[in-house]
N, C-alpha and C positions, 0 to 999 in steps of 0.2 A: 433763262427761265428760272424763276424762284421757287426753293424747293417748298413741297408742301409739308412741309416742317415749321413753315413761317406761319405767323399768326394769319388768323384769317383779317384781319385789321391791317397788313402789313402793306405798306404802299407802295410796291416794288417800283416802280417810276420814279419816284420821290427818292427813293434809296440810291438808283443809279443818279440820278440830276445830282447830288448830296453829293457823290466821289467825286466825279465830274468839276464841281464847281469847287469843290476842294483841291484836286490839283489845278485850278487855273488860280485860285488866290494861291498856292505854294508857287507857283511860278510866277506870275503877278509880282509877290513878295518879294521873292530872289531876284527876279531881272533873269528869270531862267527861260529858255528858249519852248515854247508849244507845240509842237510839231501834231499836224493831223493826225501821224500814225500812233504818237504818246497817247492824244485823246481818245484814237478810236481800241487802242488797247487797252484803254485804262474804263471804256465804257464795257471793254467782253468782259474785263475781268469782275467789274461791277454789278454786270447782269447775272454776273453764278453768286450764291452760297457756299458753292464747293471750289475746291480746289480747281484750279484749270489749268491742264499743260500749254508748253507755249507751240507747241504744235496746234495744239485744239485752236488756238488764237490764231495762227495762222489759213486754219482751217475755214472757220468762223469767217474772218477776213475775207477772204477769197470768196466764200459763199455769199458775202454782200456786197462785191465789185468793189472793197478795199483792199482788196493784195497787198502783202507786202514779203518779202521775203525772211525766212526763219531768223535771219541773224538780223535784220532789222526789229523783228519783235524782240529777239535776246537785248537787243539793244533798249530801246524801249521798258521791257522788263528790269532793264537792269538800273536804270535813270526811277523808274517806279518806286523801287525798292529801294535805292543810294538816298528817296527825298521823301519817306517814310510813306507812301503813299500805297503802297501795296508790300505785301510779303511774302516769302518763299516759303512754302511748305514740305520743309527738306524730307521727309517721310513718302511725300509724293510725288517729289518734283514736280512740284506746280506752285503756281501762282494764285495770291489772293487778293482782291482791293483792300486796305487798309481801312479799321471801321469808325477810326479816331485817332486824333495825334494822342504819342504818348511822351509823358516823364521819363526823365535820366534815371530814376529809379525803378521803374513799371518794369514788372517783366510781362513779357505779351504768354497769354496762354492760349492753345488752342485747343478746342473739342472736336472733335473729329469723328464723326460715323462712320465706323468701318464697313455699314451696310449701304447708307442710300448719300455719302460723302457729306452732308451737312457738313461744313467748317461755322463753330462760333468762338470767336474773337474776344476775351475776358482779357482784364487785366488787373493784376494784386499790385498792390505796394506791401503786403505784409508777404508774401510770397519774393518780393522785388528785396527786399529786407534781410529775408533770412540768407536768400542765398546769396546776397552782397558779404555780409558776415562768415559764412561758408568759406567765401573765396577769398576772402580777407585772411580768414586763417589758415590760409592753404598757400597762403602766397601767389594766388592766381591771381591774373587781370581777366575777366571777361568781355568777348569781345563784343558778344550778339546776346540776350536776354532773351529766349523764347524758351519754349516746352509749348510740345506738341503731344496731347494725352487721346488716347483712343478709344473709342468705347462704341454705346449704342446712343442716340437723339432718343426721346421720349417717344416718337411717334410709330419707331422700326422695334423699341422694346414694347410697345403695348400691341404692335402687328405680329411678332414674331413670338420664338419661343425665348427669347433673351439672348443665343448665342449671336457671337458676330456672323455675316456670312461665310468668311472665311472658315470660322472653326468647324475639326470635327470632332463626332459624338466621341466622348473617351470610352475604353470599354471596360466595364464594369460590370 
């Protein structure tokens, strides 16, 4: 289900078909193997904006007479993610469909709603930039490019009182 954070113009069908047809030309391309259980994990994960654990997918699964077992989705998950098609949201342990191939340079960002989980998917090259330079002069190689930043979506700061839901009142 797509969150109501999307535009009201948003064509959430359109948007899973999109991931979908994207990992069959990455596999397509590759000579890479399709397996029903890849596609139908790669459609849970396409139907959220938020983060989804792989249990939830497991869940999911089974609730639509596609069972499959935990470490077959890890598996799955893990093929996702090794062919840039989805990513991990190390913050939540969970899973995301990926919302566009990226550059060697790009670091992936993520926004993340600490209230209603909205994940949105940005990417810099001048962000990709700096911190290449960073780790250049640090003598580091990195390995993975993300940042994963937390905050509120527009739609939970204009609902609420601005705090995350987790926060409490400080006392003052």
């Amino acid at each position: 289900m797509p969150s109501a954070d999307l535009a009201a113009d948003h064509d959430h069908a359109r948007c899973v078909a999109d991931a979908v047809a994207r990992m069959e030309a990455c596999c397509a391309g590759k000579g890479l193997r399709l397996t029903a259980l890849r596609r139908n994990v790669m459609r849970a994960l396409a139907e959220s904006h938020a983060p989804v654990g792989a249990y939830d997918i497991v869940e999911k699964l089974a609730a639509s007479g596609e069972g499959a077992p935990p470490m077959s989705v890890y598996r799955a998950l893990d093929f996702l993610v090794a062919e840039g098609l989805a990513h991990r949201i190390e913050s939540r342990n969970a899973f995301l469909a990926c919302a566009h191939p990226h550059e060697g340079d790009e670091v992936v960002v993520f926004l993340i709603c600490e209230r209603c989980g909205l994940t949105r998917e940005v990417a810099s090259h001048a962000v990709g930039r700096d911190l290449a330079w960073a780790a250049r002069a640090a003598g580091f190689t990195p390995r993975q490019r993300v940042l994963e930043i937390a905050g509120l979506c527009a739609r939970c700061r204009e609902a609420g009182d601005g705090a995350p839901a987790d926060a409490t009142p400080s006392a003052g």
